[in-house]
C-alpha positions in Angstrom: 5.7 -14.6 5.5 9.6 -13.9 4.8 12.0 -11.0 5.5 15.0 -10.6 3.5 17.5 -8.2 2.7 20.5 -8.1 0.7 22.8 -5.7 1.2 25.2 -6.1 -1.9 21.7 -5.1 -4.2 20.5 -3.3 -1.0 16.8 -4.7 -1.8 14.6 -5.3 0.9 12.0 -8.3 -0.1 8.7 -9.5 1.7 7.7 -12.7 0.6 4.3 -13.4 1.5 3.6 -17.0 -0.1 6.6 -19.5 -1.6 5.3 -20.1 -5.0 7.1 -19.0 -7.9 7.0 -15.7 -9.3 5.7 -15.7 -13.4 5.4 -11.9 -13.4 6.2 -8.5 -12.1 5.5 -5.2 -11.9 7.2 -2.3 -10.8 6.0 0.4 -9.3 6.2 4.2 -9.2 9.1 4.7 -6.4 10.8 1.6 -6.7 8.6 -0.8 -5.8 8.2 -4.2 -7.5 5.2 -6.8 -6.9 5.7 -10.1 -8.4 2.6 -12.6 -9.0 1.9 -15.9 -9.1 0.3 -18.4 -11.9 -3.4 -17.5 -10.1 -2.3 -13.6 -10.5 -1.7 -13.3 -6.6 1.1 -11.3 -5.0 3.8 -13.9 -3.8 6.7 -10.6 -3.1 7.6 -7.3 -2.6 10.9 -6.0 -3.4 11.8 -2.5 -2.1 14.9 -1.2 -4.2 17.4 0.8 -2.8 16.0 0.4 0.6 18.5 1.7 2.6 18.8 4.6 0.4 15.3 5.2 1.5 15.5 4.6 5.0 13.3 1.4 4.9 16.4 -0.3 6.8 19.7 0.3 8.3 22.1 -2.2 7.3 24.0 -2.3 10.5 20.8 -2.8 12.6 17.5 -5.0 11.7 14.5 -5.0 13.7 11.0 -6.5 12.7 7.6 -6.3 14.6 4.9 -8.8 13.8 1.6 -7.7 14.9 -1.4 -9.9 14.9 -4.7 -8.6 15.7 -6.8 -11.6 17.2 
């Protein structure tokens, strides 16, 4: 699972598998899901995240939880 952000779009993306992307969806809110070939989520793309407060530009932190 990926991270990214881009500030110049100021889109906040989690990728959750690396294969390509044949369609999309977005969502109420901003929100796009794309899906692979076998119709599984491969990202989410936050628009205008730091509009939203999702992230702060100047400062990045992430938490990964596992629950064993």
């Amino acid at each position: 699972m990926k991270l990214r952000y881009d500030p110049e779009a100021d889109v906040l993306t989690l990728v959750v598998r690396d294969n390509p992307p044949v369609d999309a969806i977005e969502e109420t809110g901003g929100v796009v899901v794309s899906y692979g070939e076998d119709g599984q989520p491969v990202s989410v793309e936050f628009l205008n995240a730091s509009v939203r407060h999702l992230i702060s530009p100047d400062e990045m932190s992430v938490t990964v939880q596992a629950k064993l």
